[in-house]
C-alpha positions in Angstrom: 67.3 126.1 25.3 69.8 126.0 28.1 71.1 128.9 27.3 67.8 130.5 27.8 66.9 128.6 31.4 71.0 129.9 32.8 69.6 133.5 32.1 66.5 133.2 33.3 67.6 135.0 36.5 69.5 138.1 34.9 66.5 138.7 32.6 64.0 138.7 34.8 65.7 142.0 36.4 65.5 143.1 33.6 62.4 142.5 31.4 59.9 144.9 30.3 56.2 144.3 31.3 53.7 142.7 33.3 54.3 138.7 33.4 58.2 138.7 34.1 57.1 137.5 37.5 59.3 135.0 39.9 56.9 132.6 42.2 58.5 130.6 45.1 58.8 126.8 44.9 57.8 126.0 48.3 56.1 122.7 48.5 52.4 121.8 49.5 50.7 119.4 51.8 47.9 118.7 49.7 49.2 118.1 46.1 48.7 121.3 44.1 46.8 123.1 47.0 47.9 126.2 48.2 48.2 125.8 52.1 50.2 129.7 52.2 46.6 131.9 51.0 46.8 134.9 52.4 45.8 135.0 56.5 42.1 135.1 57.2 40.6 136.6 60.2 40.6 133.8 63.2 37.1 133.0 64.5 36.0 134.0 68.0 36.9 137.8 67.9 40.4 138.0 68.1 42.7 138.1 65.0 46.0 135.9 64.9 48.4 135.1 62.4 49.4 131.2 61.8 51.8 131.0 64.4 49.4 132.3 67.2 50.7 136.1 67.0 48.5 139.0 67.1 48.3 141.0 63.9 48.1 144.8 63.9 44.7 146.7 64.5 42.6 147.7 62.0 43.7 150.7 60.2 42.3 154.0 61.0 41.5 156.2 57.5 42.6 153.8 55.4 43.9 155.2 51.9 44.4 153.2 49.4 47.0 154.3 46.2 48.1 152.2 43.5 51.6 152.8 41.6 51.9 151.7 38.3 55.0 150.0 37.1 55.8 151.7 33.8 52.6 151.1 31.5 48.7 152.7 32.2 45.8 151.4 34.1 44.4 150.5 30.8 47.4 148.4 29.7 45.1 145.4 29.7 47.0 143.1 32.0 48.8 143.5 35.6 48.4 146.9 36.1 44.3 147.4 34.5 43.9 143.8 36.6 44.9 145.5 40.2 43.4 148.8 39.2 40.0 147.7 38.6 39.9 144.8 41.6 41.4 147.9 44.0 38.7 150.6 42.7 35.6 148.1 43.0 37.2 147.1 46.6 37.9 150.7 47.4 34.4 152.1 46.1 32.2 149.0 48.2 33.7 150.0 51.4 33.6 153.8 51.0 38.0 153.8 51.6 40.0 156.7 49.3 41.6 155.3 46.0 44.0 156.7 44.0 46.2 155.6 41.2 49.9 157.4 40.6 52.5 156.5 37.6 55.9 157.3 37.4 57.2 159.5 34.5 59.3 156.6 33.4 60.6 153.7 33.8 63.2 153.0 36.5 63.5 152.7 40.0 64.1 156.6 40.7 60.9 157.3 39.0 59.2 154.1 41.5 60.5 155.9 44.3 59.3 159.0 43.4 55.4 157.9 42.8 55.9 155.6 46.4 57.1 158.8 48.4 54.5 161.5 46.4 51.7 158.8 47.4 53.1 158.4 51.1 53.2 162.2 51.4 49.5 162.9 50.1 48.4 160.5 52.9 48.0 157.2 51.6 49.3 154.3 54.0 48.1 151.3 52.0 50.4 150.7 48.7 49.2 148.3 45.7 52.1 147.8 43.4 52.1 145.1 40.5 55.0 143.5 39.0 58.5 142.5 39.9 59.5 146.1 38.3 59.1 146.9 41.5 61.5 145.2 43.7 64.5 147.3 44.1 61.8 150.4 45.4 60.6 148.4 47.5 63.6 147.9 49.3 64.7 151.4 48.9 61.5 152.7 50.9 59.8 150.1 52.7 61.6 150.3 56.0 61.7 154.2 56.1 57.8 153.7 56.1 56.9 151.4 58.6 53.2 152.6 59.2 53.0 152.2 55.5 51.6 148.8 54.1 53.4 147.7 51.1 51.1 145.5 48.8 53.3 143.6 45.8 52.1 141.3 43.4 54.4 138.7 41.6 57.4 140.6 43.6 59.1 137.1 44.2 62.0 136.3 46.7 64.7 136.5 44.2 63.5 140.1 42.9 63.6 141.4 46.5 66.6 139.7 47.8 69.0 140.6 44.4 67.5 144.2 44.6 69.0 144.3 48.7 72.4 142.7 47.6 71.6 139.3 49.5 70.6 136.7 46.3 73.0 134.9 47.7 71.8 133.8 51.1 68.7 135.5 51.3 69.3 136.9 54.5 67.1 139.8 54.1 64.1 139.7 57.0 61.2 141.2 54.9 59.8 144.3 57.1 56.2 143.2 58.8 54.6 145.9 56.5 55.6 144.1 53.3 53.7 141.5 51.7 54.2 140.0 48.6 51.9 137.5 46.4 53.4 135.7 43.7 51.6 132.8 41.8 51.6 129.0 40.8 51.9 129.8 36.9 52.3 126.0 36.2 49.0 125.6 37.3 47.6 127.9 35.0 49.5 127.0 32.1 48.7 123.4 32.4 44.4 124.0 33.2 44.9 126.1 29.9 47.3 122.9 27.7 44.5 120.4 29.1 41.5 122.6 27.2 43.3 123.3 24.1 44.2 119.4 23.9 40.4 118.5 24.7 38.6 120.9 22.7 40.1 119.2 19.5 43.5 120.9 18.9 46.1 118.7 17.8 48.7 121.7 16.0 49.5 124.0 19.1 52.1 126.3 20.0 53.4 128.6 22.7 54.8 131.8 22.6 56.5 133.4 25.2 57.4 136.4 26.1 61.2 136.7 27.6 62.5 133.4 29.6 61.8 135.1 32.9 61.1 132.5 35.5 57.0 133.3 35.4 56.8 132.9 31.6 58.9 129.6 31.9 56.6 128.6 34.1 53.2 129.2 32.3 55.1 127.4 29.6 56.2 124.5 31.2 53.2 123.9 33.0 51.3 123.9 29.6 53.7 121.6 27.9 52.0 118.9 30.9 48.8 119.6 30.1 49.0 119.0 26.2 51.3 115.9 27.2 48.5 115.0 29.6 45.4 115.4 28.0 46.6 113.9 25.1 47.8 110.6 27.0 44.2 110.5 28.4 42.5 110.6 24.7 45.4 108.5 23.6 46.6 110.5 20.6 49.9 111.4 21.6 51.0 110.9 18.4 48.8 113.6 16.6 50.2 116.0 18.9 52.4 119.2 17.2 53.8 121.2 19.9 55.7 124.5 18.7 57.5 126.2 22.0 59.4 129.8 21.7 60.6 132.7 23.5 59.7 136.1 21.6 62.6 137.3 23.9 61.0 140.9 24.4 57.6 141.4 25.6 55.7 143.5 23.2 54.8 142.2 19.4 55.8 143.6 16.0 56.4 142.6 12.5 58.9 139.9 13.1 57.5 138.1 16.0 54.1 138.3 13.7 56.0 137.2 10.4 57.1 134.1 12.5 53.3 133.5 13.8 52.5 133.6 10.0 54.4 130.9 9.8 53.1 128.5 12.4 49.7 129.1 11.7 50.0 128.9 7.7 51.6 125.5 8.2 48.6 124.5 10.1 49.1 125.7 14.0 45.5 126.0 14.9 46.1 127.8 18.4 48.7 129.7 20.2 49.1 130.1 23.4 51.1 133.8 23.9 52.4 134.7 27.2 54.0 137.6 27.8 52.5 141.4 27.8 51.8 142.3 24.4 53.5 139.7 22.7 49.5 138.8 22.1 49.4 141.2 19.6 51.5 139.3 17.1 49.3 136.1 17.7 46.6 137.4 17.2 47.3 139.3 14.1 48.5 136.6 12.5 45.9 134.2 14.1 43.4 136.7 12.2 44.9 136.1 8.7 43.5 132.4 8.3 40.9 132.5 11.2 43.2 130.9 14.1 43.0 130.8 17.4 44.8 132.1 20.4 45.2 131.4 24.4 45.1 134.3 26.6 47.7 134.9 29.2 46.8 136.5 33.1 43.9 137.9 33.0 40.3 137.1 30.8 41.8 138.4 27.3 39.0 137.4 25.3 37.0 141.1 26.0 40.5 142.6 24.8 40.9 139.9 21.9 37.7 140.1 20.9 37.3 143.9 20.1 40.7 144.6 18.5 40.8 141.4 15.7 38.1 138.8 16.1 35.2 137.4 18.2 35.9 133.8 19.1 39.3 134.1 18.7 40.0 133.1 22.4 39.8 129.8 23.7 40.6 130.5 26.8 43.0 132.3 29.2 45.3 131.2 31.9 44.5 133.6 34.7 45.9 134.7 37.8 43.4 136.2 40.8 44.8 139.5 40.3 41.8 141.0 41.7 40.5 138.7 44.1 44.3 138.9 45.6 43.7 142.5 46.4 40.5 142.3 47.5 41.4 139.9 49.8 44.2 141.6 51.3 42.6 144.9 51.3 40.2 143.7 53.2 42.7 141.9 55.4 44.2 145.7 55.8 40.5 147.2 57.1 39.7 144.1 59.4 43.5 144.4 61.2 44.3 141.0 60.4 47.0 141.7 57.7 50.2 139.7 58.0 53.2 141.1 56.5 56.8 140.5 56.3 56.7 137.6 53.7 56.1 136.2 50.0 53.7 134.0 49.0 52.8 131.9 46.3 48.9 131.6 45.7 47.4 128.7 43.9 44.8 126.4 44.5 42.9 127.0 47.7 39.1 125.3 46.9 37.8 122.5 44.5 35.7 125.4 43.6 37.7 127.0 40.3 36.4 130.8 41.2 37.5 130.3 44.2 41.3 130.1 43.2 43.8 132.3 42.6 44.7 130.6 39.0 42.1 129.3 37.0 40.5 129.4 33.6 37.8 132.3 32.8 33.4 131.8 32.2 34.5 132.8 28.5 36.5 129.4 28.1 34.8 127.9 24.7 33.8 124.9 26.4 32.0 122.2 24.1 29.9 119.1 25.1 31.5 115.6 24.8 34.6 117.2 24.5 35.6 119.7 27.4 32.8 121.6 29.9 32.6 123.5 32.6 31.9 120.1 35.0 35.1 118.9 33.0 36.7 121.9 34.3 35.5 121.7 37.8 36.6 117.8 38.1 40.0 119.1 36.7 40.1 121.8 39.3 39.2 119.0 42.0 42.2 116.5 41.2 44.7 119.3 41.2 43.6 120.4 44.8 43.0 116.9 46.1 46.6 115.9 44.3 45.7 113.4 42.2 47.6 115.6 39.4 50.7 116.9 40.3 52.2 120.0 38.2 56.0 120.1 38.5 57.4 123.6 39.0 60.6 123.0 37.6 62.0 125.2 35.3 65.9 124.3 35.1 65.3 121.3 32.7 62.4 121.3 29.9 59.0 118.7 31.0 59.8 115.0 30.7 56.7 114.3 28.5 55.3 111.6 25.4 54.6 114.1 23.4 56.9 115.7 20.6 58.0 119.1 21.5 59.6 121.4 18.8 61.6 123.9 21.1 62.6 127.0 18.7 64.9 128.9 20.7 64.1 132.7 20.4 62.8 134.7 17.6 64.7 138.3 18.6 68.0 138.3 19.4 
C-alpha cells in the first residue's frame, strides 16, 4: 500500500479517464464547509471579488464550447456530466453551445480542439478532467479574452504540466479557473449508507491510486468505520479495499469481483471510470450490489445489468459547477486565476457540490432521506470532520483488508 500512495503523483499524469482528479487540501473555517464556492454576484449593483476587486464585465456574445478529454459526451461520467449541465445552461439562456473532441488522446490533439474552438469564435471553454492540464498551460495565456473553465484540474496537474511542482510559482492567468472537489466527503456520505442500510460485507474498488480515487476511498473507509461505531457492530464489519490499477473493467478485474461477492461481499463500491463495469457484472451473477462513483449511476446501472443494483452514488456537482460559473461568465462577476475545491456550501444536500443522489435506496428505521439531511448538517456545521489525508491509510476500528492492486 505504500508503494501505491509514493506514486500516487506520477500516476495521476498519467491515468486514463474521468476520476484521476487532484483536489487541494486547503483547510475550512467551518468543519467540512466549503468557504472557497465559486464567487457570487455582490449585492447592491456592483460585482466584486472577495478581496474587494472589480471583476470583468459581462461578456458580450457569449459562446460557450466544450472539449472533451479523450472519451464521448455519452461516456457516462465527467465528460456526459459537463455536457448535459452546459447544454441545459446554454439552451435556458439562449447562449451558443458546442461540443469539440480531439482525434486522440494527448496533449497535441487538446491543443488542437482548444485553438479550432477559439478560432470558430467561442471565448468561454468547459474542459473536464485533469487530462487537461498541460493544454491548458500551453494556451491559456496566448488567449487572454478567452475564459478557461476546468474541472478537477488541481494545483499539482497545472503546476507539474508548467515545470514549477516544485515551488508552485506559477501565477494562474485571471481567465483560468479551476474546480476540483472534496472526494472524501463524498466517499464517506456514500460508507455511512452502505453501513446503515444493513451491509456488513463491503468492499471498494478503485480505479488507479490517483490522488481523487484515494480520496473517495479513504473518505469511505470513515464512513463504514463511522457508522458502524454508531450502531456498535464494529466487529461485523468486512471491509475489502483495492486498486484495479487501470480505469476501465475486463475479465480479470471481474474474475476478482467474482471472488469478493461469491464469498459473501454484498456491495461494492467501484470508483474509477469504467472500472464499474466489472462490479457490476459480477455483482449480477449472485444478485449483489454496487455503489456508484461521480455522477447518479443508477440510470446507467440500471439499464445495462439490473434495476436495484445501485444503492447509491457518491456524486460530484458536475453540473451545478458549470451552471454556476456560466452564469458567473454572463453576469461579469467571474473570478479567475485560481483553483478551488468545492464541497459543502449549505445544510441543504442539493445544494452541495458532493452529495448523495434522490435514487439512494433509502429504508425506514434504517437510513432516510431526513437521515441524510442531518448527516449533511453535522458535516457543514463540523460536528464530523472527514480527514483528507491520503499519505497514510484511515486510522479506524474497523478491520480493513487492503489488497494491493489487481493489474500489474
Amino acid at each position: 500500500m505504500k508503494k501505491i500512495l509514493a506514486l500516487v503523483l506520477v500516476l495521476a499524469m498519467v491515468a486514463a479517464l474521468f476520476v484521476g482528479c487532484a483536489g487541494t487540501t486547503d483547510e475550512t473555517k467551518n468543519g467540512n464547509a466549503d468557504t472557497n464556492a465559486p464567487t457570487t454576484k455582490a449585492e447592491g449593483g456592483e460585482t466584486k471579488a472577495p478581496d474587494g476587486n472589480e471583476t470583468a464585465a459581462p461578456t458580450a456574445d457569449m459562446k460557450v464550447a466544450m472539449v472533451t478529454d479523450y472519451g464521448d459526451i455519452t461516456d457516462e461520467s465527467f465528460n456526459q456530466a459537463t455536457y448535459e449541465g452546459a447544454q441545459e445552461w446554454c439552451k435556458a439562456n439562449n447562449v451558443d453551445f458546442t461540443y469539440y473532441k480531439p482525434t486522440g488522446d494527448s496533449t497535441a490533439e487538446r491543443v488542437a480542439s482548444i485553438e479550432q474552438a477559439i478560432a470558430d469564435g467561442y471565448n468561454v471553454l468547459l474542459m473536464p478532467g485533469y487530462a487537461f492540464a498541460a493544454a491548458i498551460v500551453e494556451t491559456v495565456e496566448k488567449y487572454p479574452e478567452v475564459k478557461y473553465i476546468a474541472l478537477d484540474v488541481s494545483e499539482y496537474d497545472l503546476q507539474d504540466a508548467n515545470g514549477t511542482a516544485d515551488d508552485f510559482s506559477w501565477a494562474y492567468p485571471a481567465n483560468l479557473y479551476s474546480a476540483v472537489y472534496k472526494e472524501e466527503l463524498a466517499g464517506y456520505m456514500a460508507g455511512v449508507a452502505a453501513v446503515k442500510l444493513g451491509y456488513t460485507k463491503i468492499g471498494y474498488l478503485g480505479g488507479m491510486a490517483v490522488p481523487a480515487v484515494v480520496r473517495y476511498g479513504y473518505g469511505f473507509v470513515q464512513g463504514v468505520n463511522d457508522a458502524a461505531k454508531e450502531l456498535g457492530n464494529v466487529a461485523d464489519i468486512e471491509l475489502k479495499y483495492v486498486y484495479g490499477n487501470q480505469f476501465f473493467g475486463d475479465s480479470d478485474i471481474t474474475a476478482y469481483m467474482d471472488t469478493w461477492y461469491s464469498a459473501g461481499t454484498q456491495v461494492v463500491f467501484a470508483c474509477g471510470g469504467g472500472i464499474y463495469d466489472s462490479a457490476a457484472e459480477a455483482a449480477k451473477k449472485v444478485g449483489a450490489k454496487v455503489i456508484g462513483v461521480d455522477v447518479d449511476q443508477d440510470p446507467t446501472i440500471s439499464k445495462k445489468y439490473a434495476e436495484g443494483m445501485t444503492v447509491t452514488s457518491a456524486m460530484k456537482g458536475l453540473s451545478a459547477t458549470v451552471k454556476t460559473l456560466l452564469g458567473q461568465v454572463k453576469d461579469g462577476s467571474f473570478v479567475g486565476g485560481k483553483v478551488e475545491t468545492l464541497g459543502l456550501v449549505s445544510e441543504n444536500p442539493s445544494e452541495n457540490y458532493v452529495q448523495l443522489p434522490a435514487s439512494t435506496q433509502w429504508a425506514e428505521g434504517k437510513f432516510t432521506e431526513e437521515d441524510y439531511k442531518a448527516l449533511v448538517a453535522d458535516l457543514f456545521n463540523g460536528k464530523i470532520t472527514v480527514s483528507d489525508n491520503i499519505e497514510s491509510e484511515p486510522a479506524v476500528e474497523i478491520t480493513v483488508d487492503y489488497q494491493g492492486n489487481i493489474k500489474g
